[in-house]
C-alpha positions in Angstrom: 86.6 100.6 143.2 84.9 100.6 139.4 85.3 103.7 137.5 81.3 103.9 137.3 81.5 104.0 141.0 84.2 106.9 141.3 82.5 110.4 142.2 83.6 114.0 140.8 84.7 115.1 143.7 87.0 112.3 144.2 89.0 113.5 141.2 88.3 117.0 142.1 89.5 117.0 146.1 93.3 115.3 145.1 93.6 117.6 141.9 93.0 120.9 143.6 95.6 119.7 146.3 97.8 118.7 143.5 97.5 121.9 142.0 97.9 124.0 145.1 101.1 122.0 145.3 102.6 123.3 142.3 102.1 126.2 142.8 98.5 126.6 141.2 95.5 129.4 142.6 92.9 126.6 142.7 89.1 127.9 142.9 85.7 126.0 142.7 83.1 128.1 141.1 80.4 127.7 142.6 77.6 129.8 140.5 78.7 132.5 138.1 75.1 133.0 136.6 75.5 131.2 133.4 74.7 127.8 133.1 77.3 125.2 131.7 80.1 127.5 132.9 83.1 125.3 134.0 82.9 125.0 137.7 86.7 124.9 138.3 89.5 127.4 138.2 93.4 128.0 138.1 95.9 130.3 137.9 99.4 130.0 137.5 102.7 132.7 136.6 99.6 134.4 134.6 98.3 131.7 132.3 94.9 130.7 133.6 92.8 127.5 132.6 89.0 126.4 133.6 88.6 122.6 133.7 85.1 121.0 134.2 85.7 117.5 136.2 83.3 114.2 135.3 83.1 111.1 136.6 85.1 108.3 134.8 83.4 108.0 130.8 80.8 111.0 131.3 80.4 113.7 128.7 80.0 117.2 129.4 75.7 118.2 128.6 75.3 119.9 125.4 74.3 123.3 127.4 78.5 122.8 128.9 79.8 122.0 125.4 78.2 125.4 123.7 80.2 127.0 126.5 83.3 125.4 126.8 83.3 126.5 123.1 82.4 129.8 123.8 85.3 129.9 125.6 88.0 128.4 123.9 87.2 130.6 120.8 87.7 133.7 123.4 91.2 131.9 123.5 90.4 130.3 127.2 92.2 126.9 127.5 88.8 125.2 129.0 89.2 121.0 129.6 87.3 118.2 130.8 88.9 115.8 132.8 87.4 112.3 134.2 90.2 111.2 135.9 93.2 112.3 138.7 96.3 111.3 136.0 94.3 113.4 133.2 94.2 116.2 135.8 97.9 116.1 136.7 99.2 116.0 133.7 97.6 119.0 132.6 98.7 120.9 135.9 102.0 119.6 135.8 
């Protein structure tokens, strides 16, 4: 399988389970009223990150970058992650 064939939730699906299997509180959110919001969250031993999933070489939309930064400046670690090994390493 090409990366330009791989779907989101094929990197989402083994991540969450990955992260449930460390130990993670893995969420999908589903609609939280404010557009570009990352769609994904976990919690671990009281540090909590967002990460927005893409498919292989796809860039978050302008309207997700304004708040990703909105965010991060809140102090909110928020990623964006286009691939399973990108995703475990960061929930390691």
């Amino acid at each position: 399988m090409s990366d330009d064939t791989i779907l989101e939730s094929e990197i989402e699906r083994p991540a969450h389970a990955f992260a449930k299997s460390r130990g993670w509180f893995a969420e999908k959110i589903m609609r939280t009223g404010r557009r570009g919001f990352p769609d994904h969250f976990f919690a671990r031993n009281g540090l909590i990150i967002l990460i927005e999933f893409k498919r292989p070489g796809e860039e978050p939309t302008l309207q997700q970058k304004k708040r990703h930064r909105e965010l991060r400046l809140q102090g909110v670690p928020v990623f964006v992650v286009d691939s399973l090994e990108e995703a475990m390493r960061i929930l390691q």
